[in-house]
N, C-alpha and C positions, 0 to 999 in steps of 0.2 A: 346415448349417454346424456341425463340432465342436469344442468347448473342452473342455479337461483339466475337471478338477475344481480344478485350482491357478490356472486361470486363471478359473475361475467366483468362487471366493473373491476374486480382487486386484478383477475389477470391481465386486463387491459392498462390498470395503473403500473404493474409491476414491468410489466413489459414496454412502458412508458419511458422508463428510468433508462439511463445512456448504459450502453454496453458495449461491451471495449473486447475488441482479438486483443487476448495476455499472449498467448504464445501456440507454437505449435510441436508437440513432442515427439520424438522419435526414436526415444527410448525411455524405460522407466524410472533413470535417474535423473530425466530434465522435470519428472512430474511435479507439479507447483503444489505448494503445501493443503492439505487435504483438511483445509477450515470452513469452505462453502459446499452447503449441500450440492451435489452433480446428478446432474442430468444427461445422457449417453443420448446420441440418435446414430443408430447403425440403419447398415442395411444394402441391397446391392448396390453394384456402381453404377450413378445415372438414375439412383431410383426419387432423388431429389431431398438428397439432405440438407444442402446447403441453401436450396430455394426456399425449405419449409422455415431454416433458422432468420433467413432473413425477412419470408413474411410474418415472423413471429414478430420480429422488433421492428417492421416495419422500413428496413434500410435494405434498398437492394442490392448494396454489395459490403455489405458485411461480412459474410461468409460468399468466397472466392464461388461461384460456378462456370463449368465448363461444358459442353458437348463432348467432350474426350471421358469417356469411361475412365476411370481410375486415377483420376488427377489428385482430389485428396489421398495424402501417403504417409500423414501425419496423425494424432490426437489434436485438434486443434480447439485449443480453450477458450472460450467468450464469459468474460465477466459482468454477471447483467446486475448491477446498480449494488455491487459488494449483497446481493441476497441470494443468488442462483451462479451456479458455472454450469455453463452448456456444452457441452464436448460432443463435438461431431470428427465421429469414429472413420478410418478409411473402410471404403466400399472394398465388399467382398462379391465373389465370384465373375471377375473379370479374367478374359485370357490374355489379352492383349501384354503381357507381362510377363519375366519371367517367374520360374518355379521358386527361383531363390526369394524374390520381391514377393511372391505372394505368401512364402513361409514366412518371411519377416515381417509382414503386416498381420498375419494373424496369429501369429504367436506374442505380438505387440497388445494388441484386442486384450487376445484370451487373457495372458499376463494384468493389463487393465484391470480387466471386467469382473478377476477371481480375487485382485487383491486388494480394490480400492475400498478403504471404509466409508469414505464420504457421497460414494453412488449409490445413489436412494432408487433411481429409478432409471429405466432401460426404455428407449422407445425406437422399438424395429418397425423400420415403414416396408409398405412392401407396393410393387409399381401396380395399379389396378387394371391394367392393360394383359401383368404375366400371372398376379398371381405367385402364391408361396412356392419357391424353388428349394433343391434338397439341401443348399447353402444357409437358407434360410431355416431351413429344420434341424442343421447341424448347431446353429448358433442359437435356436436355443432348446436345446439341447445343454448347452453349455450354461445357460443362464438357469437351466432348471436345476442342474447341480452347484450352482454355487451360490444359488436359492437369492438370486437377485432378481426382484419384481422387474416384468417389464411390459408393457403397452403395444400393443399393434397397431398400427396405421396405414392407411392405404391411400394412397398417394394419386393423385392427377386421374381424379373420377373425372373433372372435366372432358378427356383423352377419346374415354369410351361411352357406348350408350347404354343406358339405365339398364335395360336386358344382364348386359356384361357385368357391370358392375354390382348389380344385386349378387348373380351367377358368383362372383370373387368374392364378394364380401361374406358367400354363404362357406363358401369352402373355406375359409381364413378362420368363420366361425367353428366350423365342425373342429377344424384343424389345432385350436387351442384350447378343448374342452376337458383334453387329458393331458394338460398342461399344468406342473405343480406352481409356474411362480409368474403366470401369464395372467393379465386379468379380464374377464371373462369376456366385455363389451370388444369389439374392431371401431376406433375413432375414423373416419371417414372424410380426407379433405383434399383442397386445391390450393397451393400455391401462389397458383396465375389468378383463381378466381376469389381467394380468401375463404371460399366454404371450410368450415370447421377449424378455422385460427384462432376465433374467438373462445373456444369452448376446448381448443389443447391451452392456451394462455392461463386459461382457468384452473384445469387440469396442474400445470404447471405449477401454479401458484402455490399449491397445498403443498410440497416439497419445500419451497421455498423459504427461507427465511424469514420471519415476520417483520425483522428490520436486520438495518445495514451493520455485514460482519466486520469488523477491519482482519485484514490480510494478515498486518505485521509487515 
């Protein structure tokens, strides 16, 4: 995937701008009003949602991470400079949980993900070590039907060696090609090492707001 160098710069500005945890929801009548375009990052548990949101904006603990699988339980909304809300979705297909907790987290999602108008865009990461799970082809699945665009990512190539990761990123590719609302490229990055921050910030940017919303 390539971006200008002018478009390198606006996601590096935008993502410049302070960004503020609004809240965390845990059901669909805490959802805050649906005036800044949103931005979703799903994906399993552990597969590094929270790592990727805070090397976006550069703060390493802006978004809460754990070692404990399934610790986000929430939607939890980050407000980046009143132009972007970043919503990082709880992790799906952990067991460590019960049957009730994980119906209520993904009935939470689905609910989300079928009725928000303000989600412009979907970015499912997927761990480069496992590779797309049937979790991960359930959900979207889901995004295919309810025709909401969404991005794949592949998380913590660092992890593995080139062999592997070409090997995952080939299947991730074959895997989204009969995909109606997936977009065709796999974005490629690390966390720990910043590979491919700059060029999802960019990515990001075009969703974005051109200037600052007020809330109200």
């Amino acid at each position: 995937m390539q971006f200008t160098d002018e478009e390198i710069e606006q996601g590096r500005l935008l993502f410049a701008q302070s960004c503020q945890f609004l809240l965390g929801v845990a059901n669909l009548k805490q959802l805050p009003g649906d005036v800044l375009p949103e931005i979703a990052f799903a994906g399993r548990s552990n597969v590094g949602k929270s790592s990727l949101v805070n090397a976006l904006t550069g703060r390493k603990t802006l978004a809460r991470t754990s070692n404990t699988p399934g610790r986000t339980r929430e939607l939890n909304f980050f407000n980046l400079g009143d132009r972007l809300m970043m919503v990082d979705l709880p992790g799906h297909g952990y067991a460590r949980v019960s049957k009730t907790e994980v119906h209520g987290w993904t009935k939470l999602v689905r609910d989300y993900l079928r009725g928000r108008q303000s989600l412009k865009k979907l970015c499912l990461l997927v761990d480069a070590r496992h590779g797309l799970k049937d979790t991960d082809e359930e959900l979207m699945d889901m995004m295919d039907e309810a025709g909401v665009a969404y991005q794949l990512i592949l998380t913590k190539v660092d992890k593995v060696k080139t062999q592997q990761r070409d090997k995952t990123l080939a299947g991730v590719q074959a895997a989204i090609k009969k995909r109606a609302a997936a977009f065709p490229e796999v974005m490629v990055t690390s966390s720990h090492k910043g590979w491919g921050v700059p060029e999802l910030r960019a990515l990001l940017n075009g969703v974005a707001s051109p200037t600052p919303i007020a809330r109200g």
